[in-house]
N, C-alpha and C positions, 0 to 999 in steps of 0.2 A: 526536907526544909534546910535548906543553908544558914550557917550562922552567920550574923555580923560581927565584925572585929570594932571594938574602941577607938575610942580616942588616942590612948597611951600603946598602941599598937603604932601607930606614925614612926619613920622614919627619917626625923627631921635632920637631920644633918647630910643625908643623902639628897633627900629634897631641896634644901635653901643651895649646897654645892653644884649639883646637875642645873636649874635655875639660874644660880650666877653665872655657868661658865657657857652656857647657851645666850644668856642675855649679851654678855660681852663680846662674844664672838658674832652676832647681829649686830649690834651696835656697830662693829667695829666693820664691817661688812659696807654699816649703811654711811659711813663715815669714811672710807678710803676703800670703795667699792673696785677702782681700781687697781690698788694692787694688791688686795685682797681676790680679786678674779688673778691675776699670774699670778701669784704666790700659791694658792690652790692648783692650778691649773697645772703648776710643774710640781709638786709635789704627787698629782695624778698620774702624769707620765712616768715620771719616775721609778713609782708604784707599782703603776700595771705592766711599764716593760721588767721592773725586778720580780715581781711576783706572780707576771699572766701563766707561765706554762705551770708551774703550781696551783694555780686555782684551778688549772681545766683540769688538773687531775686528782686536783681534790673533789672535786666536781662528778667527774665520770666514776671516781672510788667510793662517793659514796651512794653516786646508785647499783652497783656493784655488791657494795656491804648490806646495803636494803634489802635487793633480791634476795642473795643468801637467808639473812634472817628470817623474809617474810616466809622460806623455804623449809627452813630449818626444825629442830621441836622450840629452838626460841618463840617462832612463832605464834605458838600458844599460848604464851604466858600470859593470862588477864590481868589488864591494870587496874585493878580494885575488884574485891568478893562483890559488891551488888550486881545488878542487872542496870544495863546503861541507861543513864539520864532520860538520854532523848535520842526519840525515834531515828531511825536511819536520813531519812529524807528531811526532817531537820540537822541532824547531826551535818551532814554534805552541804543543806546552806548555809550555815552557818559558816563553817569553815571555805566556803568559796568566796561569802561575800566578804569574809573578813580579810582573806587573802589578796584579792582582785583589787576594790576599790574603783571610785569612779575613775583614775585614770586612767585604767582598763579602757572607758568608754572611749577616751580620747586614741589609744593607741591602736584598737580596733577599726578606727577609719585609715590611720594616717601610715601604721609602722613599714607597710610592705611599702611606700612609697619612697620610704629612707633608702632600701635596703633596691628598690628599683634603680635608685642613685647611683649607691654605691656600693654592688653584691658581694656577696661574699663569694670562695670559694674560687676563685680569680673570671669568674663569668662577666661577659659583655655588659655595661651600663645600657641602659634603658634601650633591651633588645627582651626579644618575644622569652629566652630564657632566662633573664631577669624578672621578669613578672612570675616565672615559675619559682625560682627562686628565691622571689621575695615570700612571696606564702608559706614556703616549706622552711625559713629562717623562724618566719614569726611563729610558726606551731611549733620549732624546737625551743627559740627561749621563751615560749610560755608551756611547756611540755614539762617532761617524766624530770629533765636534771632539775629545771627550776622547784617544781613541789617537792625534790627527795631533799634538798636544801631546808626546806620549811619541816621535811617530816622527822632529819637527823637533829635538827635542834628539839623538837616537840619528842621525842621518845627518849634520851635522858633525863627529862625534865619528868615526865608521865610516870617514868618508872621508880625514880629517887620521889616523887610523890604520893604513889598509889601502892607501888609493891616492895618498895622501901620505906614507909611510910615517914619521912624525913620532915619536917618541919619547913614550911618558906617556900612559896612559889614565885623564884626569882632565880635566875643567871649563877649570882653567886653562893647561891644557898645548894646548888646540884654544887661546882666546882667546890665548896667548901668540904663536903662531903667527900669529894673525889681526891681531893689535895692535901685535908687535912687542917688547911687554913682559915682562920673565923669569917664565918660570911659577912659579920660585922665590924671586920678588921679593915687594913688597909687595901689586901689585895680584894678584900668582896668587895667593899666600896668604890675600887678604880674601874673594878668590870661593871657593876650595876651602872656607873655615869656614864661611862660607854654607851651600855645600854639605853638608858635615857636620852643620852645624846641623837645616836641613832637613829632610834625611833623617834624623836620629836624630828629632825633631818628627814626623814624619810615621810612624816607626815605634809611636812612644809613643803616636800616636792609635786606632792597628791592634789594638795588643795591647790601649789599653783601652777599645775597643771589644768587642775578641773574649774577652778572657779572665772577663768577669762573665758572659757569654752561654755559655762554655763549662762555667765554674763551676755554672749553674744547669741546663744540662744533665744533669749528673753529679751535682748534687743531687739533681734526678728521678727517674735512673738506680736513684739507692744509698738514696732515700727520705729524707733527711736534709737541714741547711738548710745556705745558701753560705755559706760564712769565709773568711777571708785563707790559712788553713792550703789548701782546695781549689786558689782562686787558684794559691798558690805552688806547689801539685803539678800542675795543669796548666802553668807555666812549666818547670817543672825536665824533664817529660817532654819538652816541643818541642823545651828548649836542647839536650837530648840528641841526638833526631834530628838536627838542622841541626847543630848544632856537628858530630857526626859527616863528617856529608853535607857541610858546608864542608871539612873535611880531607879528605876523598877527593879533593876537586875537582870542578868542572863536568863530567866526563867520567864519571865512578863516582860521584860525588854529588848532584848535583844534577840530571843528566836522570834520574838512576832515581827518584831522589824525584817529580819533576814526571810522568813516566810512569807511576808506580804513581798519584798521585794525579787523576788524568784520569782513571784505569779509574774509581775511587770515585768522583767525580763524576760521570761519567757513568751508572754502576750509581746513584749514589743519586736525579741528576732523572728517570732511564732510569724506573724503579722509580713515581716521585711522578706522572710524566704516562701510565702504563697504569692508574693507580688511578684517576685525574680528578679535578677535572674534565675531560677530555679535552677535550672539545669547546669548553670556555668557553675554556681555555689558548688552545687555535687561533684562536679566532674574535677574543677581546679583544686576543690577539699579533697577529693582522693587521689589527686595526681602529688598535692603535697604531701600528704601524708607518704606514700608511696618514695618521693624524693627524700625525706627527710629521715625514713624507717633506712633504706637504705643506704644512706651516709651517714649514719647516726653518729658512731664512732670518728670517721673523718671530721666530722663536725666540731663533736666533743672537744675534740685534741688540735686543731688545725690552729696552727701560730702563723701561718704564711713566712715563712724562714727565709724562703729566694727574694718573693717581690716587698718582704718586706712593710705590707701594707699598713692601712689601720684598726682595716675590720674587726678582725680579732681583738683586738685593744678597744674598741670603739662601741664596739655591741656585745660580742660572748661573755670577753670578760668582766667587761661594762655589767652588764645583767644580770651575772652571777656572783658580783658581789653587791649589787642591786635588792638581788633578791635576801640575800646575805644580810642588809640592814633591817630586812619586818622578820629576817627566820627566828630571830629570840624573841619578839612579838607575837608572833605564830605560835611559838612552839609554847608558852604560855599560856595563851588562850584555847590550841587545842587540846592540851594538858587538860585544862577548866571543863571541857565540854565533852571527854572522853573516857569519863568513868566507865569501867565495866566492860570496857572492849579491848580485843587482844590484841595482841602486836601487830600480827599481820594484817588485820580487819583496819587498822590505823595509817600502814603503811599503803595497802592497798586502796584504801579510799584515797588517802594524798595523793598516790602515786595515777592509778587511773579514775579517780573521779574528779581529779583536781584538771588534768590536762586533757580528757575529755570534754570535762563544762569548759574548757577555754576553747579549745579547739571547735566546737561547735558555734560557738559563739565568737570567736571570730573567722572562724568559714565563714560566717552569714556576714558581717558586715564589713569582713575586710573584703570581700569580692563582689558584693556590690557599688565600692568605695573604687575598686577596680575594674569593676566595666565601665563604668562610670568615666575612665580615665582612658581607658582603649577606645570606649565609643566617640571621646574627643567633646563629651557632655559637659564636664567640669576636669579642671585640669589641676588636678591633687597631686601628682609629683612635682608640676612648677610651681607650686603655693607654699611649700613648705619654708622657703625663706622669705616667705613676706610675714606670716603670724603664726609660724610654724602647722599651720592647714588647717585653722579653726573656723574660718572662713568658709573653705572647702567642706568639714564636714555638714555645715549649715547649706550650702550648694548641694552635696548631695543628698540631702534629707527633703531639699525643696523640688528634688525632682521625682518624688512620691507623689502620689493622690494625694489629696486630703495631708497636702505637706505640712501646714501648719498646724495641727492633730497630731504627727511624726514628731518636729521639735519639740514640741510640749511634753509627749510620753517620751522623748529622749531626756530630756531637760529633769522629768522627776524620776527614770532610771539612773540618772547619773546623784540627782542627792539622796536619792536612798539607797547607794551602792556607796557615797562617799561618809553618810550617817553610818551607816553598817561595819564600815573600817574605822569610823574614828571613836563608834560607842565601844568595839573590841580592844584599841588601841588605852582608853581611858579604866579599861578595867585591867589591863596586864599592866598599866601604869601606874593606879592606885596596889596591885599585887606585890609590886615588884619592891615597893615603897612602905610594904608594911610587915612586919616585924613578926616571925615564926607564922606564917598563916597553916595552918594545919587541913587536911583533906573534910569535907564538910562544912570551911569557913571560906567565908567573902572578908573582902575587905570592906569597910563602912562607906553606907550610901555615900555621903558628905567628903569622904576621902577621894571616891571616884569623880564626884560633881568638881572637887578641884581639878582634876586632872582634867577633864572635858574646859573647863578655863584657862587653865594653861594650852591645850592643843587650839582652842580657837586660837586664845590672844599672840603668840610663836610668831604662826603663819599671816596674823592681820596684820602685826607689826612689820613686819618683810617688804609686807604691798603698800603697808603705808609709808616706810621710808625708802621705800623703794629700792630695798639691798639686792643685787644681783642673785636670781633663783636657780643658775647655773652655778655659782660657786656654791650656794648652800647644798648644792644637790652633790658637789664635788666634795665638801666637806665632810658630809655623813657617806658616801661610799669611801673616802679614802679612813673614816674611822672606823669602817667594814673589816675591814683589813686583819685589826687587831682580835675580831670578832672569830675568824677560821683559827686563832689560835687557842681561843674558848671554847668552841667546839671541838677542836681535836681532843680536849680535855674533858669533855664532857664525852666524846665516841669511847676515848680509854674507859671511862668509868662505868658506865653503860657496860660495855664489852667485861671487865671486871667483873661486875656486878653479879650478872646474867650467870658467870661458870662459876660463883661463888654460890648463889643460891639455886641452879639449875644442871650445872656442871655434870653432878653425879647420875642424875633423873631422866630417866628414860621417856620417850616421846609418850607412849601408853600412858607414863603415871601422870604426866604435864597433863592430858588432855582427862585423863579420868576426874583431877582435881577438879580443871574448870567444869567438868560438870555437874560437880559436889556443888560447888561456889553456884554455879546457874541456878541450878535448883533450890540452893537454901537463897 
């Protein structure tokens, strides 16, 4: 049984600060949207050309540092004496859906279509190995680098909380630790805002991503056209669910949510790959894989240095600092959910159960979205600059059976996949927000129910003054940035850590222990 934390546990000064500086920067957004879009937009460039070849190799070094450990007698080390929370197969959806989110759903139809555009690797535009390579792009940045991203910020955090037994599950309370500096000083509080910055950034790009896609779904549905009014009635339905599902807690809310929602996903690509293409799902799913296993490394590191291109700037490094703004999100929540399991059992679910559940799942839909465009049925790579293909995914769902059956179960996969990342996002929120939380303690319902009103109100406010969703999405990756220097901080300390209290210990006695600890 989890404790709840107080009232006087709040962290109000972090809270009203992150709040002001995210209100003003929307404001200001919706208020000189213009050169707030360039002003961003070359502080991006800037960014990615000074910092891309460092990120890919921060990138590629720390799945690298992964494998090692997951190899090593580090391995072993269980993060907390009980026996884990929750079963395996909750534990895996929970941390898929929290990770994905419904704009998964959207990128699933649309991403090989970018990249059919404009490929990577200097391949021909919208030629027969462009279509290969767009597949074999999209299983790498939703592959092994992207989850070792989410699994390097989550195992500092697990271990300064479970086998360190350290006070504060938040960003700054690991680097406090690590650096010496009070998590409730000045340098905790400038990384925590970060942090909340980010992650409310990164939430804003979710919902407006998913919520025009869902609007035109329900447009279809009801025969009628999208408005603000749909928009606001698909928000108001999710805030319901998850705000719910947040007060219940992780225990009654959020794995039933995340378990109900894996049935539906599962029923709904279960469903899309017996109709087929069958065969083509298969054959194009292991031809990319196969492309992608194979240039892994090319991939990784590829800056196009002669032609100079954008790809590299546009998508890898785009991605991986992408993924970069939910990894102290992540790494929080799977901190929460990961009592009593060892290293490698942690690394190895992120690492292959996280890019397996993608890769299956978009096999199925990204290649049906693609034959769809070969057979010349619906034409998804020239739609992309009209509504960036949201149109098109609703075209190719109505070339199903029983297509309006499809949009509907698409329609409620995509808000109980975007309920599932925003009820996890409002509890690493209210975590991060409150004051020494100690292993065994929640933060207080009412603390998280704020945080679920502030992730709705963000994102409504955006669509309502209609501040450009490209800048705010440029905003929180380029505050990404700052974020790989947090983590470096947290990898030292981790790595620290580990030869401080395991150093001497041979792999025998690591594993005899945890099985003292299993059994008691």
């Amino acid at each position: 049984m989890e404790k709840q934390m107080n009232n006087k546990s709040y962290d109000v000064p972090l809270i009203v600060i992150s709040l002001f500086i995210v209100s003003v920067i929307v404001v200001f957004l919706g208020l000189l949207p213009e050169k707030g879009t360039a002003f961003a937009n070359k502080v991006f460039v800037f960014l990615t050309n000074l910092f891309g070849a460092p990120i890919l190799l921060f990138t590629f070094g720390v799945v690298a540092f992964l494998v090692y450990i997951s190899f090593s007698k580090y391995g072993d080390i269980r993060l907390g004496k009980e026996k884990p929370q929750f079963s395996t197969k909750s534990w895996i959806a929970m941390m898929l859906t929290a990770g994905l989110g419904s704009a998964t759903v959207y990128w699933a139809f649309t991403e090989w279509a970018f990249y059919y555009n404009t490929p990577g690797l200097g391949a021909e535009p919208q030629t027969s190995a462009a279509y290969e390579w767009a597949l074999a792009y999209n299983f790498f940045h939703w592959g092994i680098s992207a989850w070792a991203l989410y699994c390097i910020a989550a195992l500092p955090i697990a271990y300064h909380f479970y086998v360190r037994k350290n006070k504060g599950l938040s960003l700054s309370s690991v680097v406090g630790e690590v650096t010496g500096f009070k998590s409730n000083g000045v340098v905790g509080k400038i990384v925590d805002i970060i942090f909340i910055f980010t992650c409310l950034g990164g939430l804003s790009i979710t919902l407006g991503l998913s919520v025009p896609l869902l609007s035109q779904g329900m447009a279809s549905i009801l025969g009628i056209e999208t408005s603000f009014t749909i928009d606001l009635i698909i928000i108001l339905i999710i805030s319901v669910v998850f705000t719910l599902s947040a007060y219940l807690g992780i225990e009654k809310g959020v794995k039933r949510i995340t378990d109900l929602n894996s049935v539906f996903v599962l029923g709904f690509i279960g469903l899309i790959f017996l109709i087929g293409p069958t065969t083509f799902m298969i054959n194009n799913s292991t031809n990319a894989v196969g492309l992608m296993v194979q240039n892994f490394v090319h991939m990784s590191l590829w800056t196009d240095p002669i032609e100079n291109g954008s790809f590299p700037n546009d998508w890898t490094i785009f991605y991986w600092l992408y993924w970069i703004t939910y990894a102290p999100f992540m790494g929080v929540f799977v901190t929460r959910i990961s009592r009593g399991r060892k290293i490698k059992e942690l690394i190895f679910n992120m690492l292959i159960s996280g890019s397996l559940g993608c890769w299956i799942f978009f096999g199925i839909l990204q290649n049906i979205s693609m034959d769809r465009d070969i057979r010349g049925i619906v034409d998804v790579s020239g739609s992309l600059d009209v509504d960036g293909g949201n149109q098109a995914i609703i075209d190719v769902l109505n070339t199903l059976p029983l297509s309006t059956f499809f949009i509907l179960f698409f329609v409620v996969v995509s808000m109980l996949f975007l309920a599932s990342t925003l009820d996890s996002a409002s509890y690493t929120l209210a975590a991060t927000a409150t004051k020494g939380l100690k292993d065994h303690e929640d933060p207080s319902p009412f603390h998280r129910l704020f945080w679920c009103l502030v992730i709705v109100l963000v994102p409504l406010t955006i669509i309502f003054i209609n501040a450009p969703m490209n800048t705010i999405k440029t905003a929180a990756i380029v505050t990404s940035i700052p974020l790989i220097f947090v983590l470096l901080i947290m990898i030292y300390g981790l790595v620290k850590w580990m030869r401080e209290d395991f150093g001497d210990t041979s792999a025998h006695v690591i594993k005899e222990k945890n099985k003292r600890k299993k059994a008691s």
